[in-house]
Each structure stands twice: as structure tokens, then as C-alpha cells.
N, C-alpha and C positions, 0 to 999 in steps of 0.2 A: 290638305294638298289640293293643289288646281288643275286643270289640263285632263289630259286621259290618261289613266295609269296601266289601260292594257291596247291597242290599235293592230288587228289584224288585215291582213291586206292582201286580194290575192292569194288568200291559202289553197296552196294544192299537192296534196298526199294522194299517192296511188299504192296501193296493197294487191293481192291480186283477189280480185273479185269484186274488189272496191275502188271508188275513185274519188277524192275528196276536193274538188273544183271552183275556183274564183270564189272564193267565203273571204267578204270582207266586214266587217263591224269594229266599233270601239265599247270603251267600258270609261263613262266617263267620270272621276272622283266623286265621291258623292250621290252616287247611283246605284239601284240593281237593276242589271240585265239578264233577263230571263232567258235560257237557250231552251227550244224545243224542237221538237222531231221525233219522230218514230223509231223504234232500237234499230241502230246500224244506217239511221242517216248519219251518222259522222262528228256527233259533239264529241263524245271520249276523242277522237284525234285531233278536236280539234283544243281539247282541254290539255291534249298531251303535249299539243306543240307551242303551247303558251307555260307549259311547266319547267322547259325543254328536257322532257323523255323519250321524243322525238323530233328530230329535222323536217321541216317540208318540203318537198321536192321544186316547189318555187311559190314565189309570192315571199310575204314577209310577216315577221313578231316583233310588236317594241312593248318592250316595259318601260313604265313610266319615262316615254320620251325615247328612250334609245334603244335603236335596233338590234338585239339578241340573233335571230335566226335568217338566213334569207338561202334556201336554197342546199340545203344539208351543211349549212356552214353556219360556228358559233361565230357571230363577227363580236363580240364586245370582251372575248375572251376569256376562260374560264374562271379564273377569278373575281373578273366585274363582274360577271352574270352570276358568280355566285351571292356577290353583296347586294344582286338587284332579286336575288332570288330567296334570301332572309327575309324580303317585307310585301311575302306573298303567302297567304294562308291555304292549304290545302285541306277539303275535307273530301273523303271518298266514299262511294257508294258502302263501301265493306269496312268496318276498324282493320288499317293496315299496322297495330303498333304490337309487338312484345306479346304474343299471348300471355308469358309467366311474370312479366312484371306483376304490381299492384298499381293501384292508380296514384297514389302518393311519387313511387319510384319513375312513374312515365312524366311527373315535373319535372323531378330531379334530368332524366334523359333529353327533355327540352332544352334547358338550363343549360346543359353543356354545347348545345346545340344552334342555338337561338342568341345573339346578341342583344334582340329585343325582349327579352320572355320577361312576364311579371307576374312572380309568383304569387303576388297577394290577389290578381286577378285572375287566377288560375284556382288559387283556394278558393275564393270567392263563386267563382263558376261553376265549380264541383259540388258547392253545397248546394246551388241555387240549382242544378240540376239532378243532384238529389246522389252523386257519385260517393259511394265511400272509398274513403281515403285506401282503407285494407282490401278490397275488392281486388281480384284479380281480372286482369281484361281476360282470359278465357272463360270466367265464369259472367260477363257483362252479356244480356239480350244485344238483340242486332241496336234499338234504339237507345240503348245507354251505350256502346261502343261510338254512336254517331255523335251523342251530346259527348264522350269524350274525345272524339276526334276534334268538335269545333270550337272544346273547350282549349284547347291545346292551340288552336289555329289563330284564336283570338286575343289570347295570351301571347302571344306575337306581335301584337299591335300592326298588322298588316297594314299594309297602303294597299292592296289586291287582294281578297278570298274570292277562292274559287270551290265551288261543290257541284259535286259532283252526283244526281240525285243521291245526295245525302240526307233526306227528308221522308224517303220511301220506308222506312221503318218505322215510322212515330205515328202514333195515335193523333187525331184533330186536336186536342186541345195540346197537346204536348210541340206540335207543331205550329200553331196559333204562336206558343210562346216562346221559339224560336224566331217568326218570321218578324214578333216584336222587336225580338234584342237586335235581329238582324239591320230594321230600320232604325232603330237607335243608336247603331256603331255606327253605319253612314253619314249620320246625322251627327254625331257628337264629334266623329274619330274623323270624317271627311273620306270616309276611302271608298272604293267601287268593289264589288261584289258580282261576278257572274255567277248565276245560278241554272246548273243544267236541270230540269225537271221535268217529271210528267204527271205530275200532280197540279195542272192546271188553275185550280182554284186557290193553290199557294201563290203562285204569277200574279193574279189577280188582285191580290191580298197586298201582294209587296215590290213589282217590278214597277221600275219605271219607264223599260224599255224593253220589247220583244223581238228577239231573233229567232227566224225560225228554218230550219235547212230540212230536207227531204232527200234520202238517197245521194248524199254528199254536194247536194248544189243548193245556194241561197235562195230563198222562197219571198224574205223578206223580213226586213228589222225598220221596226215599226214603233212607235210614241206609245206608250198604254192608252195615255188619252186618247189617241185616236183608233185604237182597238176596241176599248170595252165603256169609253163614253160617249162614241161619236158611230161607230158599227152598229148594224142593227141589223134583224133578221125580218125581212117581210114574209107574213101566212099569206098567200096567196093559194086562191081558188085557180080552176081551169081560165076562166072567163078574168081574173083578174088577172093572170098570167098573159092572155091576149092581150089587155089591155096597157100592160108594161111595154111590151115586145113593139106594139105599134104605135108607141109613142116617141119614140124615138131619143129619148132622153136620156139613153145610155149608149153607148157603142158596142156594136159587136166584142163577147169575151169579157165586157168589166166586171159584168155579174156571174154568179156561181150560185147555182140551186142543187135542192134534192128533193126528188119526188117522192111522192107515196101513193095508196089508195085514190083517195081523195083529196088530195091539194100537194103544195110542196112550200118548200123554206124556200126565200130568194134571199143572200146577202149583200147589204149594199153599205157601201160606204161612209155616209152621211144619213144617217136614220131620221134626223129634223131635216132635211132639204127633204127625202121621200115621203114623209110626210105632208109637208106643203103642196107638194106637187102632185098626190095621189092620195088623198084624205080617206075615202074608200077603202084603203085597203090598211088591214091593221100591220104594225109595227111596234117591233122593243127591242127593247138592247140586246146586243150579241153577247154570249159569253165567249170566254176564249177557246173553252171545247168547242162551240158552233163553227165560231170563226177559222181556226183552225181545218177541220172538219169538211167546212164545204171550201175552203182554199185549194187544201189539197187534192181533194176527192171530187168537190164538186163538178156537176156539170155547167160546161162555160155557154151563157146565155145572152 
């Protein structure tokens, strides 16, 4: 598939207490987009309004290419949105399926469900993640509920999966071998994949694109490249902190530090340009909890 298979625009949902404001991003075939934020910046509504389990109050959702929602209105109709909503994979934070089923019988409930479903990639997934077929989803841990949620999502052959931190239950390596298969359905199958998480170092691992919202307003959706290849965190001293400040080489507000005792982190943009320009003072790469971190919190310098 080509093009962007999920294009948010203008989302804005209000709750009372909350406000969910000009959130726009795409998800483009062949991609993962990382969603991040802090609990109750606004990804779950904003997951929900791409599912449509809710309406936005303005702005707009297209699925691949056509606009579903704009405004508490389904425009594409309940029927087309239902055929656009078959080749969209859901996995969610919790197993939402059948506790009394067994895992065999939540195929079979796919199967009826699913136009696309293929069951030999479905058997195939339950071994490789280790599911028995007899196992009842009430007796599955929180992370074997998850592998069979995304086994069932994938068996789908989606053009869109969406999870929802669906990875907060798994152990590193069990997660490792998720984040693989993940890159290999993009890569084999062509489709895009939003990934909401706060498990950072998974992002790291497998996005190719970060969004990140705060208290319901965009903060910024940003290239990986240019997050965790091209970011970078300067140690500065007191004296090298003077000597930043009065060089003039950045404008008021582009940087964002945090102090301590004795020194503080400065993050900047381009880690090889400060470099060149301030060999003195060391520099490394940002991670995306740093980056993050002093985005949001930081002080503006």
C-alpha cells in the first residue's frame, strides 16, 4: 500500500476536565509512528477517534485516503467505514476478548468476523508465541493476553495496527521479539502502525516517526533521525553555560536545560553542528527519555 493509511488533522475533543486541541500528524504506509505523552495527555482519544469509538468535536480522521469523521459526524457512512474499519488492527493495553473462550475458539470468532483473517497465520503466531491452542484467555498472564491480542490483529492482514501500550506487560526480550515482527510486517506487508507507548526505549528500537502531545496539545512529530541521531545532550559546567548564553548562536527559548548541584544538561538540536562550534564542551546523543524530558520540563534557555 502507498500514501498514508491513517491523516489526523485538527483533532479536537473536549471531556470535561480535558481538552484535546489542534493534534495533527499522519501514519504513513510502511511506517511506525510512535505516540507519546504522559497518562492523560490525550493519546487514548486520540486512538479512539481513529477507531471511531468516538467523534471529535472538530478537525478531522481519514483512513486510508477518506475521510471517516469530521466534527461528530460519520461522513463515509456506516457501512464504508465499516469495510475501511476490517483493514485496521487493534491491540489494547488490557486482552479485551471472551474471557471463557479458549484460544483455538477466539480464531474461530475472528473468522466469523474478519473478511481478511488467515488462519494458518494465526496458528502459526500462537505457536511462535508460545499460546496454547486449549488455554483459556481468563487463565492467560497480562503478556500472553497481549501476544494474543496482536496475534489476532495481524491475522487480519491490516493496512493500519494500532496499540495501544500494548507492550507494558512483556518482559525485554519478549518485547525485543515483538518490536522485530513489528518491523517485518511493515516491511514485508507495506502497512503503517501507530504505536502509543511509554516504554521509550521500544520507540527507539522501532519508530520511524515520533509524536509527542502533552495535556492534549501537539508538542511535536518529529523524524527519529532527527531525535536520537542528530539530538544531543550537552554537560555543561556553570562557566560553560556562560559561555553558550553569550554566544549568541542560538536564540532566545531554542534550548531547554536542567540543572543540578554542579552542572546541568543543555539539549540541542544538532549535536555535530555544537560540536564544531563549542569543542570545549562535551556532547552525546540524546536518548528519547532525555529528549523528551527536557522538551517538556525543561527550562527554556
Amino acid at each position: 500500500m502507498e500514501g498514508n493509511v491513517l491523516c489526523v488533522h485538527d483533532l479536537r475533543k473536549t471531556y470535561e476536565g480535558f481538552s484535546l486541541q489542534d493534534v495533527s500528524f499522519t501514519v504513513p504506509a510502511g511506517c511506525i509512528v510512535g505516540l507519546v505523552g504522559a497518562n492523560g495527555a490525550g493519546k487514548t482519544t486520540i486512538i479512539k477517534c481513529a477507531l471511531g469509538s468516538v467523534f471529535p468535536d472538530g478537525g478531522s480522521v481519514q483512513l486510508f485516503g477518506r475521510e471517516v469523521a469530521r466534527g461528530q459526524r460519520e461522513y463515509v457512512g456506516s457501512d464504508a467505514f465499516g469495510e475501511l474499519r476490517q483493514k485496521v488492527g487493534f491491540v489494547p493495553d488490557v486482552c479485551g476478548l471472551p474471557r471463557e473462550l479458549r484460544v483455538s475458539q477466539v480464531g474461530s470468532l475472528y473468522q466469523r468476523g474478519f473478511q481478511g483473517w488467515d488462519s494458518s497465520l494465526f496458528s502459526s503466531l500462537c505457536e511462535q508465541f508460545e499460546l496454547p491452542a486449549t488455554k483459556r484467555v481468563t487463565d492467560l498472564s497480562r503478556g500472553m493476553g497481549m501476544k494474543l491480542s496482536l496475534a489476532c490483529a495481524l491475522s487480519c492482514h491490516p493496512a493500519l495496527l494500532i496499540l495501544d501500550e500494548a507492550t507494558a506487560g512483556l518482559d525485554p526480550l519478549a518485547r525485543d521479539g515483538i518490536l522485530q515482527l513489528l518491523r517485518e510486517f511493515v516491511e514485508d506487508e507495506g502497512c503503517g502502525v501507530l504505536m502509543s507507548s511509554h516504554i521509550t526505549s521500544d520507540l527507539e528500537k522501532a519508530a520511524d516517526w515520533v509524536v509527542c502531545i502533552d495535556k492534549g496539545r501537539m508538542v511535536f512529530s518529529r523524524s527519529a533521525d532527527e531525535l536520537w541521531n542528530l539530538a544531543g545532550i550537552a554537560r555543561c559546567s556553570a562557566q560553560d553555560l556562560a559561555t553558550l548564553v553569550a554566544s549568541g548562536a542560538y536564540e532566545p527559548g531554542d534550548l531547554r536545560l536542567s540543572r543540578n548541584s554542579y552542572s546541568c544538561n543543555v539539549l540541542v538540536p544538532d549535536r555535530f553542528a555544537f560540536a564544531e562550534a563549542f569543542p570545549e564542551i562535551a556532547v552525546e546523543r540524546a536518548s528519547l527519555d532525555e529528549y523528551l524530558s527536557l522538551t517538556l520540563r525543561g527550562e527554556k534557555l
